[in-house]
LUMFIZA-186719 format. One line per 3 residues: their letters; for each residue z, x, y of C-alpha. Coordinates in nm, 3 decimals, always signed. Layout:
A) Z:X:Y; ...
//
This chain:
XXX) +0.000:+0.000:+0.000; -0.100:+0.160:+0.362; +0.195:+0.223:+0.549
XXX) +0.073:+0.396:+0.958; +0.416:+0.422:+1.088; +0.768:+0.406:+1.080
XXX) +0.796:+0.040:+1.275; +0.898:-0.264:+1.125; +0.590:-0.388:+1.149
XXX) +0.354:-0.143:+1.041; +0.101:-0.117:+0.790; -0.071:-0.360:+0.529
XXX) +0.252:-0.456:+0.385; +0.434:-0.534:+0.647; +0.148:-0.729:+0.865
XXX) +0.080:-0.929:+0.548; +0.449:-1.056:+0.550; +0.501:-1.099:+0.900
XXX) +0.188:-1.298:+1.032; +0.156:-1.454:+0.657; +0.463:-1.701:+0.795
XXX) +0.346:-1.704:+1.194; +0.011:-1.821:+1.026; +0.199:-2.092:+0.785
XXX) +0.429:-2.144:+1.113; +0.151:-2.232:+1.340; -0.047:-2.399:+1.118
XXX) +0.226:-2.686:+1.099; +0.351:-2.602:+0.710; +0.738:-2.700:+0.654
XXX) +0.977:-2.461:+0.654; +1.057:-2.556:+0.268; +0.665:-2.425:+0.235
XXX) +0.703:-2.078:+0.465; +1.028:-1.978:+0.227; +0.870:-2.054:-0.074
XXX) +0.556:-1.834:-0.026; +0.732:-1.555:+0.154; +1.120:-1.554:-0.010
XXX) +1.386:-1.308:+0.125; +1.466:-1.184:-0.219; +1.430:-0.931:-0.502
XXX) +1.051:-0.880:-0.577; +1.023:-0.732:-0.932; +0.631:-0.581:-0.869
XXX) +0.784:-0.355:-0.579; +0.910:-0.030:-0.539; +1.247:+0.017:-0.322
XXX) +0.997:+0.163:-0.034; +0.793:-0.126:-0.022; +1.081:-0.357:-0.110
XXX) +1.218:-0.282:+0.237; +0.921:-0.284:+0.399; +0.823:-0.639:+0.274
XXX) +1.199:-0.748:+0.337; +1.262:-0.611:+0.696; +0.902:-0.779:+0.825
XXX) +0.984:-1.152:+0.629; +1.341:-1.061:+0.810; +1.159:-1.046:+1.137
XXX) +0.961:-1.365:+1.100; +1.280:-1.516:+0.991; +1.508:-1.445:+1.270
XXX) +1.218:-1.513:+1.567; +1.163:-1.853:+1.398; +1.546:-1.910:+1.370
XXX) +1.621:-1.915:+1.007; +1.822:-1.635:+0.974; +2.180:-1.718:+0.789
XXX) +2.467:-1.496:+0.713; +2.351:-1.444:+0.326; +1.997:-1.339:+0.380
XXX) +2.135:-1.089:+0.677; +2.364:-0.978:+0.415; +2.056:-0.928:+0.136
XXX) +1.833:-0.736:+0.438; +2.169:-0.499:+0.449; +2.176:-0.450:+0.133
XXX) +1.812:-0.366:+0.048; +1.837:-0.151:+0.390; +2.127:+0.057:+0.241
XXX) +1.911:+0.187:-0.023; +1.787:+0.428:+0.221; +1.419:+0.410:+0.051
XXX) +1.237:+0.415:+0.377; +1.445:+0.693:+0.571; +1.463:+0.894:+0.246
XXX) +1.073:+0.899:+0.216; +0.969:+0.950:+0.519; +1.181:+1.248:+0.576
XXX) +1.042:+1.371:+0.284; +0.732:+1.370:+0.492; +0.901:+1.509:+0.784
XXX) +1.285:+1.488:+0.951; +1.090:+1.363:+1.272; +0.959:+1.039:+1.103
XXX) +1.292:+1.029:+0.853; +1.539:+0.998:+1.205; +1.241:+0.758:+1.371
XXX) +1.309:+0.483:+1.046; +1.631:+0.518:+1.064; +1.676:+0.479:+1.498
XXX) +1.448:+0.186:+1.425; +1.625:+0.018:+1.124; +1.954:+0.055:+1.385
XXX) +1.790:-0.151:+1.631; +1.641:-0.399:+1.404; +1.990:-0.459:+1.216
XXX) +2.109:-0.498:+1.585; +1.900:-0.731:+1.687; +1.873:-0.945:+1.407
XXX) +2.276:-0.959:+1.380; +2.243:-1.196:+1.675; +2.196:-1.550:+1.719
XXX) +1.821:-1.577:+1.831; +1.848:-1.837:+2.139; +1.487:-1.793:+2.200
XXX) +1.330:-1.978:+1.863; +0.921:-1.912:+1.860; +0.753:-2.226:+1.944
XXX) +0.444:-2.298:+1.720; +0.148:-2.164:+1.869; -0.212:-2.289:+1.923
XXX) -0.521:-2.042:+1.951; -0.826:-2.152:+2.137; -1.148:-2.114:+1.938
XXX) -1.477:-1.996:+2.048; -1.743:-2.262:+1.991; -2.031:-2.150:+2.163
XXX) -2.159:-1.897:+1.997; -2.385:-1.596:+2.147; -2.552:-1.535:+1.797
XXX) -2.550:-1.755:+1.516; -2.429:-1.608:+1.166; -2.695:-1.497:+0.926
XXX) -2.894:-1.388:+1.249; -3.116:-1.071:+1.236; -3.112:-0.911:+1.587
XXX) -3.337:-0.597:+1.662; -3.218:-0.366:+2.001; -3.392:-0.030:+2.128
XXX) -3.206:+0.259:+2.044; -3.178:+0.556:+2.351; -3.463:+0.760:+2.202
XXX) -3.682:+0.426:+2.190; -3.705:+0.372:+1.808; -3.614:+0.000:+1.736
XXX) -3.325:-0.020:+1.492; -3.175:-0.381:+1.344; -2.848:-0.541:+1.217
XXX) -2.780:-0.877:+1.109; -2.468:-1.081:+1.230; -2.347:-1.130:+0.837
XXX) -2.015:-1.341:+0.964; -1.869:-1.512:+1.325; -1.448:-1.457:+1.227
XXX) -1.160:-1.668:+1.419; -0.820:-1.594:+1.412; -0.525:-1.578:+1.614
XXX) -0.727:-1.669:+1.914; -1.001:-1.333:+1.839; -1.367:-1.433:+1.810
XXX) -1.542:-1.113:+1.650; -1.931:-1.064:+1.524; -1.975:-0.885:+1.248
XXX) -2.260:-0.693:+1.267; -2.382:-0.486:+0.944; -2.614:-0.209:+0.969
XXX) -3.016:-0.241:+0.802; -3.157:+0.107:+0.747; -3.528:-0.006:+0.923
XXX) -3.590:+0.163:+1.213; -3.953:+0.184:+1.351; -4.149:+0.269:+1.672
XXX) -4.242:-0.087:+1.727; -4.088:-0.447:+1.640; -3.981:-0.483:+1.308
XXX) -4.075:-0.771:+1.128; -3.888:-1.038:+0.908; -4.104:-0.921:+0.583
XXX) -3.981:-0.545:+0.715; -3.687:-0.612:+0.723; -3.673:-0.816:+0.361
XXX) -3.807:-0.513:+0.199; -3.547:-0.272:+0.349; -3.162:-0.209:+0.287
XXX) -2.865:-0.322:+0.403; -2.529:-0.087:+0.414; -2.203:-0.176:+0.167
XXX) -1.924:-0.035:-0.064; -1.807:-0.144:-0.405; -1.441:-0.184:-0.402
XXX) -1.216:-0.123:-0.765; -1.095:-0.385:-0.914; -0.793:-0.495:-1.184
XXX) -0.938:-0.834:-1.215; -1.198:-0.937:-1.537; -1.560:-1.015:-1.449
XXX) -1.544:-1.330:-1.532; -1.257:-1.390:-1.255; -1.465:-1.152:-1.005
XXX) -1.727:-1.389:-1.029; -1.532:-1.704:-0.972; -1.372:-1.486:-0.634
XXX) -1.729:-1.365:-0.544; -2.016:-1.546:-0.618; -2.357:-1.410:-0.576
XXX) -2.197:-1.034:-0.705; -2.412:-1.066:-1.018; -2.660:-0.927:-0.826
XXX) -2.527:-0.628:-0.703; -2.399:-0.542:-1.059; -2.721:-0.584:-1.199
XXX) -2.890:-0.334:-0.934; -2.604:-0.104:-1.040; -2.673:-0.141:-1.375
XXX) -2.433:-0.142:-1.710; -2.126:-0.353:-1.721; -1.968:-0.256:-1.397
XXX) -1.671:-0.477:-1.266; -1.569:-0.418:-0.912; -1.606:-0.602:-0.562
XXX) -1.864:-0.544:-0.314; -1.864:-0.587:+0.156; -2.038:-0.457:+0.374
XXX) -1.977:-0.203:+0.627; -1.897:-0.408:+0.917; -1.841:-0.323:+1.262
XXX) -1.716:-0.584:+1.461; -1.764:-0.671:+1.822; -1.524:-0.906:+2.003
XXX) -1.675:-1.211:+2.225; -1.592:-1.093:+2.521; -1.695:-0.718:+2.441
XXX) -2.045:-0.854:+2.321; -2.105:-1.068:+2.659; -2.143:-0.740:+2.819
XXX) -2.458:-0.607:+2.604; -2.592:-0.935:+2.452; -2.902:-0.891:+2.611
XXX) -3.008:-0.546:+2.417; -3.027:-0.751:+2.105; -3.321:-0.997:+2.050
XXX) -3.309:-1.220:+1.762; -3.584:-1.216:+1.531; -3.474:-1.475:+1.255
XXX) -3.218:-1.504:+0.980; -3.164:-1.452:+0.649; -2.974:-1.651:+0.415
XXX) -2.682:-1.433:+0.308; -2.479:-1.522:+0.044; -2.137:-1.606:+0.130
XXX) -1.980:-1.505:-0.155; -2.086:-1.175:-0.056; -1.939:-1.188:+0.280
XXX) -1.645:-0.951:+0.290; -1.494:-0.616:+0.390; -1.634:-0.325:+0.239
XXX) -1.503:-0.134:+0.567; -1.478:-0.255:+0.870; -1.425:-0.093:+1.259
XXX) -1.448:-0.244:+1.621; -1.700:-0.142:+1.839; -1.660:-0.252:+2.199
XXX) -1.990:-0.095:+2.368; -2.378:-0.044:+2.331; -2.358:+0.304:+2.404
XXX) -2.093:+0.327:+2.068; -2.354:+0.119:+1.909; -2.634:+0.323:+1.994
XXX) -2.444:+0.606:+1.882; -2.347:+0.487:+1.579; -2.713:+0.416:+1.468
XXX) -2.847:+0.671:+1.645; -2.679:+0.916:+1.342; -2.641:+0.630:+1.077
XXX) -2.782:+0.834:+0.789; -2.513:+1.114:+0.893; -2.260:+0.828:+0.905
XXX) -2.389:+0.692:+0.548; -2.330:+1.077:+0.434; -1.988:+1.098:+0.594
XXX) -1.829:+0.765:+0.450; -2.007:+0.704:+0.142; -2.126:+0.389:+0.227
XXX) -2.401:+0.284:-0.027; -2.774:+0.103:+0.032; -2.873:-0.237:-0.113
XXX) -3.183:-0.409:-0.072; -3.136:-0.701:+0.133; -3.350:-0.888:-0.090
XXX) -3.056:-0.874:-0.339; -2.790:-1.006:-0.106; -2.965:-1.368:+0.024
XX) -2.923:-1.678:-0.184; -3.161:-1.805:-0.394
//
């Protein structure tokens, strides 16, 4: 599990716990609901470290929505005493070891007392009109004038963030590309490793049948594409370098993270394609023909 920093909430983990119960909070669930998917208590399938980690963030969510009570602040202690966190990041370094522990003090202080500012349920506005539609194939001039293309695979909501994903097509030419170009070229993704059967894999992701069979033999993993996403009010600023050309008719089962980074300028976009076989090189990502990632 990724784990950036010594902060309560920090890291995969952590995030996952926290704004799993904001998310079941704002979304109007019951509070019978919130502790029954995200219980302040023993989880066999962790380690102490992420034990503590999982338990400090839930502890968190719990005391800003008011449903702290003097037994689960006595289970946090307890699971705090353990020292997992301190004694594993100082393994790593004394710095990081005394930053846990200064900001375990602090969150034991703060959660000790009566929260008389309970979090109101929020509500995020969404974006509803939309500067490119998903599945749309949009074509912009590079700085050396070659014409390169991505295609705007997914539109993603949350919190109140509207964010275009945008995955990279290898076509570049010295004039328009074409729809039928663009059919016949490749599209960037990773395969992601996977516990689960094939059978289940398929259920999760439909449409991956395809990608295994390019692969070839009886491969059982994931598959996304490399993503980089733009936020709404980023892209307003350089919507009009991209022309749209058509669409394509992505599968949606096929419609998640491979890898996945915010861009929040043309000229990082135009750098990024400008040296996008380097960048292939660099992080592995993998070509597919688009023609195997549209629907029937």
């Amino acid at each position: 599990m990724a784990t950036d920093g010594t902060k309560i909430i920090d890291g995969d983990l952590a995030h996952d716990s926290y704004w799993g119960i904001m998310d079941l909070y704002d979304s109007g669930a019951d509070i019978p609901m919130i502790l029954k998917e995200f219980p302040l208590e023993k989880t066999e399938f962790l380690d102490d470290f992420d034990q503590e980690i999982y338990v400090t963030s839930c502890g968190l969510a719990y005391w800003e929505l008011g449903l702290m009570t003097a037994e689960r602040l006595a289970f946090i202690k307890d699971v705090i005493r353990k020292d997992a966190c301190v004694s594993e990041w100082t393994s790593y370094s004394e710095k990081e070891g005394k930053s846990r522990k200064l900001v375990l003090k602090r969150y034991l202080n703060k959660i000790e007392k009566l929260n008389g500012n309970v979090r109101k349920p929020k509500s995020y506005r969404k974006i509803s009109k939309f500067i490119f539609t998903e599945n749309s194939i949009l074509i912009f001039q590079l700085s050396n004038g070659e014409y390169a293309t991505t295609c705007c695979v997914k539109i993603y909501q949350y919190r109140g963030s509207c964010s275009y994903w945008l995955v990279p097509i290898s076509y570049k030419s010295t004039s328009k590309p074409r729809i039928d170009q663009i059919m016949e070229s490749e599209i960037l993704g990773r395969t992601i490793g996977s516990g689960y059967s094939r059978e289940e894999i398929q259920v999760y992701q439909p449409g991956i049948e395809k990608i295994w069979d390019y692969v070839g033999g009886k491969p059982k993993f994931c598959f996304g594409f490399v993503i980089h996403a733009v936020e709404h009010k980023d892209l307003l600023n350089f919507k009009d370098k991209f022309e749209k050309i058509g669409e394509l008719d992505i599968s949606e089962g096929l419609k998640e993270i491979g890898s996945i980074a915010g861009v929040n300028t043309f000229e990082s976009y135009n750098e990024i394609y400008s040296d996008l076989d380097n960048q292939i090189e660099v992080y592995s990502y993998k070509k597919y023909p688009v023609s195997i990632v549209v629907g029937e």
